[in-house]
C-alpha positions as a Markdown table, in Angstrom:
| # | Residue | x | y | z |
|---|---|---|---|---|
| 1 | Unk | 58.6 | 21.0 | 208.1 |
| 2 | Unk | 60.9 | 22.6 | 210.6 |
| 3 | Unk | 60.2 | 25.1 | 213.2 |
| 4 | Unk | 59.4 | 25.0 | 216.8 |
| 5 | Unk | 57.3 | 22.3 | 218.3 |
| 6 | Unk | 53.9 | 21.8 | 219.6 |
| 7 | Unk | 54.2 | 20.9 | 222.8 |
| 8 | Unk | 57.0 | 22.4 | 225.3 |
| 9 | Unk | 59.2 | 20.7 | 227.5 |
| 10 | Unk | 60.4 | 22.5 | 230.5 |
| 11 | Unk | 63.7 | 21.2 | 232.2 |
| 12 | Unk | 64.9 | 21.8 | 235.8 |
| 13 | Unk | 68.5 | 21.2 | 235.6 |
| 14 | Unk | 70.0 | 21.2 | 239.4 |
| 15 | Unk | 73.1 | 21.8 | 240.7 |
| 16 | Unk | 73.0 | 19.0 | 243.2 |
| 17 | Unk | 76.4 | 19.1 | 244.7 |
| 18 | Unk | 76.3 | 22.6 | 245.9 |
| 19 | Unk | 72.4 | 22.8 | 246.7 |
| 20 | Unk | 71.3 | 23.5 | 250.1 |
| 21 | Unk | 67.9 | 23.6 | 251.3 |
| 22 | Unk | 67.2 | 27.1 | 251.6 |
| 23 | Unk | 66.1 | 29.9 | 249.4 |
| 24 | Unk | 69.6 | 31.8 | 248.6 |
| 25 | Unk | 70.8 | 28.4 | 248.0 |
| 26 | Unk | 68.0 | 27.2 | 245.8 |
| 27 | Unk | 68.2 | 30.2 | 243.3 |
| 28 | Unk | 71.4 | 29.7 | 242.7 |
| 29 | Unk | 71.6 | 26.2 | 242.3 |
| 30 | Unk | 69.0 | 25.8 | 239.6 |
| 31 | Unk | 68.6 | 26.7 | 235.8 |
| 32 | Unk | 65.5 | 26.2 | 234.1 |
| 33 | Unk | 65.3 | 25.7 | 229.7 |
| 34 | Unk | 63.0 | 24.6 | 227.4 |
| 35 | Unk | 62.6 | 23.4 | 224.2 |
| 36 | Unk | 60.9 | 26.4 | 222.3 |
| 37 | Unk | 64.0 | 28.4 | 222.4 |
| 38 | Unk | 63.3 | 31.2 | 225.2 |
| 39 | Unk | 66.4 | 32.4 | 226.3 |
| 40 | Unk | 68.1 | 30.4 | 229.3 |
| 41 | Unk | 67.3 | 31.6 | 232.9 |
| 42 | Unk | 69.6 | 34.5 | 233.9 |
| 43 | Unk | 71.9 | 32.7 | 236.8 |
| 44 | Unk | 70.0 | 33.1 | 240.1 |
| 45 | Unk | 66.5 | 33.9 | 238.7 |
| 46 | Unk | 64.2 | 31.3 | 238.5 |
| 47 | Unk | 61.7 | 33.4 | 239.2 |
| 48 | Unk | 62.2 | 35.5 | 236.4 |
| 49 | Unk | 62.1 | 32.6 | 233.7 |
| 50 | Unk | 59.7 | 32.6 | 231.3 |
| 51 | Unk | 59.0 | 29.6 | 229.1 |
| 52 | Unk | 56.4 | 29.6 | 226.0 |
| 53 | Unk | 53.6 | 26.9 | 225.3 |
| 54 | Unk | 51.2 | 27.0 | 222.6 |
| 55 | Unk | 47.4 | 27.1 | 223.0 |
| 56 | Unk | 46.1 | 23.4 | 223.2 |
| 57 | Unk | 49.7 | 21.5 | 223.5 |
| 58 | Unk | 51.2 | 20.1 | 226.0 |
| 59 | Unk | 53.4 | 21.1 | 228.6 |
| 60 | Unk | 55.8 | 18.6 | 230.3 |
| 61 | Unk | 58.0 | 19.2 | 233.1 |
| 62 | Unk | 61.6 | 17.4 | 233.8 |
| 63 | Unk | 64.7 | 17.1 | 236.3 |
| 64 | Unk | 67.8 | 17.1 | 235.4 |
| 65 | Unk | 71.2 | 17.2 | 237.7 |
| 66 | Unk | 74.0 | 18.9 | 236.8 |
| 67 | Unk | 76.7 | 16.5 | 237.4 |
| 68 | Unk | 74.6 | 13.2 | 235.7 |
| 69 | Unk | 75.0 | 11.1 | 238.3 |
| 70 | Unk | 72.0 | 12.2 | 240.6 |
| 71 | Unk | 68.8 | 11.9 | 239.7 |
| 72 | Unk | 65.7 | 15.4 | 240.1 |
| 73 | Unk | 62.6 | 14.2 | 240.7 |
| 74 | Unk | 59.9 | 16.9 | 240.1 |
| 75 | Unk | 57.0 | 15.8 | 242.6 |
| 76 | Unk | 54.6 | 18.9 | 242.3 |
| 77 | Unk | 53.9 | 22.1 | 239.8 |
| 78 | Unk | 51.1 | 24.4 | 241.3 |
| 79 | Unk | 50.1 | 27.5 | 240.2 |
| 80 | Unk | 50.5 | 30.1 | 242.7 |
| 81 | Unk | 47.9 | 30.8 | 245.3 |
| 82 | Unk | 48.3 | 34.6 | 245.4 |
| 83 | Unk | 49.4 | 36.3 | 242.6 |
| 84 | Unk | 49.6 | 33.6 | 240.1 |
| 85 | Unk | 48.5 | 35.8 | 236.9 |
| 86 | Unk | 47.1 | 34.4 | 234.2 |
| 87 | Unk | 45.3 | 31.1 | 233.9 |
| 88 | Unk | 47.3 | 29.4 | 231.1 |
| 89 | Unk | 47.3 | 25.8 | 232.7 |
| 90 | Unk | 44.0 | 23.6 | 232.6 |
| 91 | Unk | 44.9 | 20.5 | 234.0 |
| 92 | Unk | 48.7 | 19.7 | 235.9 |
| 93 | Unk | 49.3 | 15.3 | 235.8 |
| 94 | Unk | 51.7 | 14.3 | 238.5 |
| 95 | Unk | 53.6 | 11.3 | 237.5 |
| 96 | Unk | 54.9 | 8.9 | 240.4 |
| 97 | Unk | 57.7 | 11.4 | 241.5 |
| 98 | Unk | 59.9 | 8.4 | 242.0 |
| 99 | Unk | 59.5 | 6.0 | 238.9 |
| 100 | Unk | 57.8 | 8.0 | 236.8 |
| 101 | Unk | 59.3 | 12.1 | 237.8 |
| 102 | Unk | 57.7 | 13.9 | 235.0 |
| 103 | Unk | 54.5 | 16.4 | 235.2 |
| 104 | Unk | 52.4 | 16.9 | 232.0 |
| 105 | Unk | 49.7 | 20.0 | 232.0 |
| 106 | Unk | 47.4 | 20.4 | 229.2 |
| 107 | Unk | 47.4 | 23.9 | 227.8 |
| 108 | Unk | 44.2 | 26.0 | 227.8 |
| 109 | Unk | 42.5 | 26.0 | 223.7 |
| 110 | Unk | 41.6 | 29.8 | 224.0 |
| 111 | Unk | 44.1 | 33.0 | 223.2 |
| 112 | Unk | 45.5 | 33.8 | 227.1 |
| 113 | Unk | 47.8 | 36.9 | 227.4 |
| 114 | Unk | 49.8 | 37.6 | 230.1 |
| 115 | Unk | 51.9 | 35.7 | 232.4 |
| 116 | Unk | 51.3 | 32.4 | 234.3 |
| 117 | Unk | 53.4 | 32.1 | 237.8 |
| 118 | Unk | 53.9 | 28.6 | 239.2 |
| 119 | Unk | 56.3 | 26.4 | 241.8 |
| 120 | Unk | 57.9 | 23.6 | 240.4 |
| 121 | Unk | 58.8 | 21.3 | 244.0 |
| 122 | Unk | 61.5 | 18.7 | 243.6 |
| 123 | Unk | 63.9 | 16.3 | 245.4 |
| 124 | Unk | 66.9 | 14.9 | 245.0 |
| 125 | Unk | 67.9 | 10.8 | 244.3 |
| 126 | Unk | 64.4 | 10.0 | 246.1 |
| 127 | Unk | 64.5 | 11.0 | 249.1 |
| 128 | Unk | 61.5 | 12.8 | 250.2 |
| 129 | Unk | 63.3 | 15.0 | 252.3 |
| 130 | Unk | 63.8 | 18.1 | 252.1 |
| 131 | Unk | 62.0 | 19.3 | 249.2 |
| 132 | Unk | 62.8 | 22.5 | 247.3 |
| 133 | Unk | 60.3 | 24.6 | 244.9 |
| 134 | Unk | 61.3 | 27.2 | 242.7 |
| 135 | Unk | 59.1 | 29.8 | 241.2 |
| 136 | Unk | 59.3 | 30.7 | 237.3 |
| 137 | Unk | 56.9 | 31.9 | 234.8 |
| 138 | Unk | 54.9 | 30.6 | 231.6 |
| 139 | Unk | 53.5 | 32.7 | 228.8 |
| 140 | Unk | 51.5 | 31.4 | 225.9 |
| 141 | Unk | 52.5 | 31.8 | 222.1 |
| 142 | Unk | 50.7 | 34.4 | 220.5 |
| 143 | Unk | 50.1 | 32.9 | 217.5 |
C-alpha cells in the first residue's frame, strides 16, 4: 500500500543535559519531528515547526530525551489563546503525564487551511517542576 500514514505522531525530542528553564535555553534544547515526513525543525525554532495531520486522524504527541536515559513527559498541548490561527484540533486527550505521557487530539473531519499554533508543556524524569512549553505549528493535508 505504501505512503504516508493516517494519523501523525509528533515527537518532542529534548536535550535534557543542557536544558535550562528559561526561554533562550528552551529553543535551543528542543527538536520537534513527526512521522509524515515535514522537514525537521530548523535548530532553535520550535516555533517555526510545522507538522501535517490529515482531516479526521489522529494526532498523538511524545517525549523523547536526547541522551535515552531521561525520560519527557508531555503534560499539556493547548492551542494558543491569542493568535492561535486556525482551528484544526477538535478535541486534545491528556494521558497521565507520569505513567501514561502521551497526548492524542482528534483531527477536525472538514477541509481547514491555514495554520494551527499551539504549546506543547513538558517535564523532565517526573518531576513537576519546573515545566517548559514550546510553541510550534500544525497544518492540515490538503488532500
Amino acid at each position: 500500500m505504501g505512503g504516508k500514514p493516517a494519523d501523525t505522531v509528533i515527537t518532542l525530542t529534548v536535550d535534557t543535559d543542557k536544558i535550562q528553564p528559561n526561554k533562550q535555553s528552551i529553543i535551543d534544547n528542543v527538536v520537534f519531528t513527526d512521522n509524515q515526513g515535514d522537514p525537521d525543525e530548523t535548530k532553535g525554532r520550535p516555533d517555526l515547526y510545522v507538522s501535517t495531520v490529515n482531516k479526521g486522524a489522529t494526532c498523538t504527541w511524545q517525549g523523547a530525551a536526547k541522551n535515552k536515559r531521561d525520560t519527557v513527559n508531555i503534560t499539556e498541548v493547548s492551542k494558543k489563546s491569542e493568535g492561535g490561527g486556525a482551528d484544526i484540533l477538535a478535541e486534545i486527550t491528556l494521558g497521565d503525564p507520569i505513567a501514561d505521557p502521551n497526548v492524542t487530539s482528534k483531527v477536525r473531519s472538514d477541509a481547514i487551511s491555514g495554520e494551527e499554533c499551539y504549546n506543547v508543556t513538558f517535564i523532565i524524569n517526573k518531576n513537576p517542576s519546573p515545566t517548559y512549553t514550546v510553541d510550534p505549528r500544525i497544518k492540515m493535508n490538503p488532500k
